[in-house]
C-alpha positions as a printed Julia matrix, in Angstrom:
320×3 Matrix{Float64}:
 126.29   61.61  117.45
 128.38   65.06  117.1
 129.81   64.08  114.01
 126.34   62.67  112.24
 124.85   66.02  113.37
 127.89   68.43  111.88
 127.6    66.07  108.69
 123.69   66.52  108.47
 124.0    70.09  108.79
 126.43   70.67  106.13
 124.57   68.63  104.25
 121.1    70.59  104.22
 123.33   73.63  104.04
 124.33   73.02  100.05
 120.92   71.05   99.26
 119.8    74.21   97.54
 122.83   74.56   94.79
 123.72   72.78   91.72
 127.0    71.32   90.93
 127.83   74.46   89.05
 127.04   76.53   91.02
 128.58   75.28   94.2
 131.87   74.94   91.88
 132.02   78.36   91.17
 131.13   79.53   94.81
 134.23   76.83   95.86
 136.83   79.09   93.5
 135.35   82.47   94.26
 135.09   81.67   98.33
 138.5    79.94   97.48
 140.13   83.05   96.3
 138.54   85.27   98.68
 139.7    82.99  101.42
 143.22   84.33  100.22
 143.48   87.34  102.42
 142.76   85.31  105.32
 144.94   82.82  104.68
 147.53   85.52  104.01
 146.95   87.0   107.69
 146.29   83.29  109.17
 149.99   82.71  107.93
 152.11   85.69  109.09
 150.59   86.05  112.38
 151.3    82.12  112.97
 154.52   82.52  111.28
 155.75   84.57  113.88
 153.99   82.61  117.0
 155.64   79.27  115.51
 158.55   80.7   115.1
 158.61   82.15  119.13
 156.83   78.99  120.49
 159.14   76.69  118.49
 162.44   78.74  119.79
 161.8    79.83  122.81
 158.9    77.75  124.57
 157.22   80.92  125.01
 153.33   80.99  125.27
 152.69   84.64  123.7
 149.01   85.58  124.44
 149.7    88.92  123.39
 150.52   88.11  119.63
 147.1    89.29  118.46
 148.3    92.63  120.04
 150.89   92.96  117.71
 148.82   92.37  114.91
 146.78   95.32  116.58
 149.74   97.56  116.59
 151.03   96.88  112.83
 147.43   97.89  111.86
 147.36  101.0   113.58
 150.69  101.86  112.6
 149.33  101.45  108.64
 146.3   103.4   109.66
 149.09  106.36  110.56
 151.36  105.75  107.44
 147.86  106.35  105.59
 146.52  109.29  107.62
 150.6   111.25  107.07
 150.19  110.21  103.31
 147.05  111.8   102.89
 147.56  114.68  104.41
 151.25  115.86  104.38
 152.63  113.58  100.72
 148.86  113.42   98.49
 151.2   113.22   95.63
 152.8   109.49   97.15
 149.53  108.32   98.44
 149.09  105.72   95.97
 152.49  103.99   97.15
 152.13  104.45  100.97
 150.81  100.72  101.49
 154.28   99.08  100.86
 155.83  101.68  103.15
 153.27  101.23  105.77
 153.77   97.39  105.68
 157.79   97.69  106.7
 156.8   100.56  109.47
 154.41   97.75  110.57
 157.01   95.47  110.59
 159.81   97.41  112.66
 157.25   99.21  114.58
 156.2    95.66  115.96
 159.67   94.15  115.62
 160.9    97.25  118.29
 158.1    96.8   120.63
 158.63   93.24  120.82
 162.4    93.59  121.35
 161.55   95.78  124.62
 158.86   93.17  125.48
 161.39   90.08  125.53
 164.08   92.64  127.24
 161.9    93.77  130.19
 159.2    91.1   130.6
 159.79   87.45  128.83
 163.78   87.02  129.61
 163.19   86.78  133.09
 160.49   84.13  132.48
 162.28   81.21  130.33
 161.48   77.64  131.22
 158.19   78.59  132.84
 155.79   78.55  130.18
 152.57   78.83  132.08
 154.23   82.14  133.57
 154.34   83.28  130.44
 151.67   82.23  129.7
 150.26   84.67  132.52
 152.26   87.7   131.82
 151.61   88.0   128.25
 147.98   87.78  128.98
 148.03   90.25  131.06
 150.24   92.23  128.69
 147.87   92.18  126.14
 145.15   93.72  128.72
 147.47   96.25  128.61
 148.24   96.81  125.27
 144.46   96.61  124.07
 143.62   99.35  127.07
 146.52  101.49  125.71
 145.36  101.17  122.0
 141.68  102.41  123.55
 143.09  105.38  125.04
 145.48  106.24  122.61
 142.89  106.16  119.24
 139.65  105.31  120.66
 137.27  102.24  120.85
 135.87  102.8   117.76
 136.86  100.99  114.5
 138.89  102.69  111.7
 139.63  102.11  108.52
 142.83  102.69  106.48
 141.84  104.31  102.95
 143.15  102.04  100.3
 145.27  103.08   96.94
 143.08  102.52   93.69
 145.6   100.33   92.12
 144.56   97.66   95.82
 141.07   98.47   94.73
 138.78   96.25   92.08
 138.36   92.83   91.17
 140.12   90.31   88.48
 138.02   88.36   86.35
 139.57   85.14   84.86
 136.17   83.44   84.33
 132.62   84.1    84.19
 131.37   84.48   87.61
 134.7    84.61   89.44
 135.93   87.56   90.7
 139.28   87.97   92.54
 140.47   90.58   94.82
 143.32   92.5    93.59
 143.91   93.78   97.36
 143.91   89.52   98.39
 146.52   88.9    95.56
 148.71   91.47   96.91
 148.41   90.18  100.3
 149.75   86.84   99.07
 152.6    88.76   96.79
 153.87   90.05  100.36
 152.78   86.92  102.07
 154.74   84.31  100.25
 157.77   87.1    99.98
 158.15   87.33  103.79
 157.9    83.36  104.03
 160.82   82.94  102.11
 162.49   85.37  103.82
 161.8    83.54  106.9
 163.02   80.3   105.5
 165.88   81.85  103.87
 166.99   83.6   107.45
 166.64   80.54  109.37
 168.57   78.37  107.22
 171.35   80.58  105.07
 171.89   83.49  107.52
 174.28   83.22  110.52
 171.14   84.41  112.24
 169.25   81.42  111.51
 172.09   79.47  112.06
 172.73   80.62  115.82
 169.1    80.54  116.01
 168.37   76.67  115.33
 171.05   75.69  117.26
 169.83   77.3   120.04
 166.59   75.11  119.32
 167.98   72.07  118.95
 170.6    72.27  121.86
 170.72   75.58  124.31
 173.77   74.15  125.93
 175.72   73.21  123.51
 174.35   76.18  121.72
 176.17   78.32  124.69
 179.15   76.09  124.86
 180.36   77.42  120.89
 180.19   80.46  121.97
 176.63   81.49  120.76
 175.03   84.37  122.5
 171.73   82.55  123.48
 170.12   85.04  125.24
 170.46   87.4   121.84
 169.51   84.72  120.14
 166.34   84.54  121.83
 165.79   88.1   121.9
 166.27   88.57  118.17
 163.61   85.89  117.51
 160.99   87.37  119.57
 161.66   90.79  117.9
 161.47   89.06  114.62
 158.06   86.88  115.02
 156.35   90.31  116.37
 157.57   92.02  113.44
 155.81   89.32  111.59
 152.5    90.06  113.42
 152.87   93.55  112.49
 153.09   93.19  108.72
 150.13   90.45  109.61
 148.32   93.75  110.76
 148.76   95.58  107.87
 147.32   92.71  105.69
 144.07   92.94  108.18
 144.05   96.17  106.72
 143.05   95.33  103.74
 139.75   92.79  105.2
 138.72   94.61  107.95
 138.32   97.24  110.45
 140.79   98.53  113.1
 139.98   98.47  116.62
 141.68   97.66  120.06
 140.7    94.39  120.19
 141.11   93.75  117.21
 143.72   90.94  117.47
 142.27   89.17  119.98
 140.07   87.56  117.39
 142.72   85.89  115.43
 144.47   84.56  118.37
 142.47   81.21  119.01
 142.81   80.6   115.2
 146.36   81.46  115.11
 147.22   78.99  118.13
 144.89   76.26  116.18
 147.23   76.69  112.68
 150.82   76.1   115.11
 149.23   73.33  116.87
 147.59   71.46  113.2
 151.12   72.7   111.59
 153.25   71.7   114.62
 154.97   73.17  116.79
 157.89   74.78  115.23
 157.46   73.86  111.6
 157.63   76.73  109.07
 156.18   73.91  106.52
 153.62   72.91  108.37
 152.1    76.22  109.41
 152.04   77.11  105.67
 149.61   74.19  105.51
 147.4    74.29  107.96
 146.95   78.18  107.67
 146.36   77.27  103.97
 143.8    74.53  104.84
 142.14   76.41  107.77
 141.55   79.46  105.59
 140.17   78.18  103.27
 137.86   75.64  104.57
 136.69   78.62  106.7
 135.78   80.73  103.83
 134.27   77.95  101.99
 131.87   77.0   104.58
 131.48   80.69  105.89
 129.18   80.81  102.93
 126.97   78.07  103.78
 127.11   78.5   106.97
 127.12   80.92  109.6
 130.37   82.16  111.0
 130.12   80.15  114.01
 129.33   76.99  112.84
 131.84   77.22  110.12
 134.8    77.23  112.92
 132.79   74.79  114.62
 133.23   72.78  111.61
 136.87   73.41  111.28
 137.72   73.55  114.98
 135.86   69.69  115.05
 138.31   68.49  112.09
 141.35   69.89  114.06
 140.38   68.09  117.22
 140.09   64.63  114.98
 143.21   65.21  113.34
 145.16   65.24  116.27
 143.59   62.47  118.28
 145.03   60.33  115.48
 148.63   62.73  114.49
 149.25   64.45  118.25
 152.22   66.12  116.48
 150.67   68.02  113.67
 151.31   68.19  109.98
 154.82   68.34  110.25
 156.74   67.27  113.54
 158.59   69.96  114.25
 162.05   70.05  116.38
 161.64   72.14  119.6
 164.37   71.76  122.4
 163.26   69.41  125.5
């Protein structure tokens, strides 16, 4: 009955269009949904990659995001005020502060809080929750609750038109420039960097891992650091779509959890496509619909998907 009612709905929702028209409303939400996608992508990059390693449940990854965002918001405010004459080229600076900004704070996090909680991943679970309390109570006193903006360079501002009745984002383009660069990074770390190498052996067997003579513990640490520092430059892309505020990353946690889980668990591949598929179908029906019912839409298809695939896109391999 669900399903007939979703497929009714959806149904009355593009009764109004033409073909044409719902074509070009497909390419243009299609495009637009590229900015999401691109933030969709780095923060789950960064969760798969600390669920995958670690078994860590990290509630307060949407934090991150929140920090990397504020941190461009400063980059932007110094620019303007103390180097006018570099203003235009702050953005890629303010994306690698994001980055190490995040990447530091998440370093202390796994040092002080998460390394003492390995193998129990609803105490995790607990503790980061309660981290990001924290963290979104310490962004509110720090800058405020209300939203700010970052003031973009005109070369990020404008449209390109490739067709009659398309417009792209320049600023969403960009996004997936620095998107698609960081994913191969990722990929290239993880599997031609001793790095990578320590860190999927860790993954694939801790003791044995140990018994080489890998530093596991490090090992762990580094990728924690390393999928915050994701979520930061994630933060700076939100930049580009939305507002700052202190809770801000809380929104884009549910989704986040939603792309590892479609992608599986662990699976760089994977999480590229379901963070490609959820974007965009969100966008797409965003304009149809209402917000809501547009991830009700999505979150439905997830739920079906994995009644019949449990393990997501791509099985991923995560120690036992």
């Amino acid at each position: 009955m669900l399903t007939k009612a979703v497929t009714v709905i959806a149904l009355a929702s593009v009764a109004g269009y033409s073909w044409s028209e719902i074509r070009e409303i497909t390419i243009m939400q299609g495009f637009a949904g590229v900015s999401l996608f691109s933030v969709f992508l780095l923060m789950a990059l960064g969760l798969a990659i600390i669920f995958g390693q670690m078994k860590v449940i990290n509630m307060a990854h949407g934090e991150f995001l929140t920090l990397g965002a504020y941190t461009t918001v400063g980059v932007g405010t110094l620019a303007e005020r103390f180097a006018p004459g570099l203003f235009a080229w702050y953005f890629p600076v303010a994306v690698l502060a994001a980055f190490v900004v995040a990447g530091v704070v998440g370093l202390l996090v796994e040092w002080v809080i998460i390394r003492h909680l390995y193998k129990r991943p609803l105490d995790t679970l607990l503790a980061t929750w309660g981290l990001s309390m924290i963290m979104q109570e310490t962004f509110r006193q720090s800058f405020g609750a209300r939203e700010t903006s970052v003031t973009m360079p005109e070369w990020l501002m404008g449209s390109w038109q490739p067709m009659g009745g398309v417009d792209i984002p320049i600023n969403g383009l960009f996004l997936l420039v620095v998107t698609l660069v960081m994913t191969a990074a990722v990929i290239l770390n993880m599997h031609k960097s001793r790095m990578g190498l320590r860190v999927r052996a860790t993954t694939m067997n801790r003791d044995m891992a140990g018994a080489v003579g890998i530093n596991t513990r490090m090992a762990d640490r580094m990728t924690f650091a390393l999928g915050c520092g994701i979520a930061g430059v994630a933060g700076a892309a939100f930049t580009t779509i939305g507002s700052v505020s202190p809770s801000a990353g809380s929104l884009y946690i549910v989704d986040t959890f939603m792309v590892v889980v479609l992608g599986g668990a662990g699976s760089i591949v994977g999480t590229i496509l379901a963070a490609f598929g959820i974007a965009q179908a969100q966008s797409i029906l965003e304009f149809f619909l209402s917000g809501v019912l547009a991830k009700v839409f999505v979150l439905l298809a997830v739920v079906v998907f994995l009644m019949i695939r449990p393990q997501g896109l791509v099985a991923g391999k995560i120690r036992k």
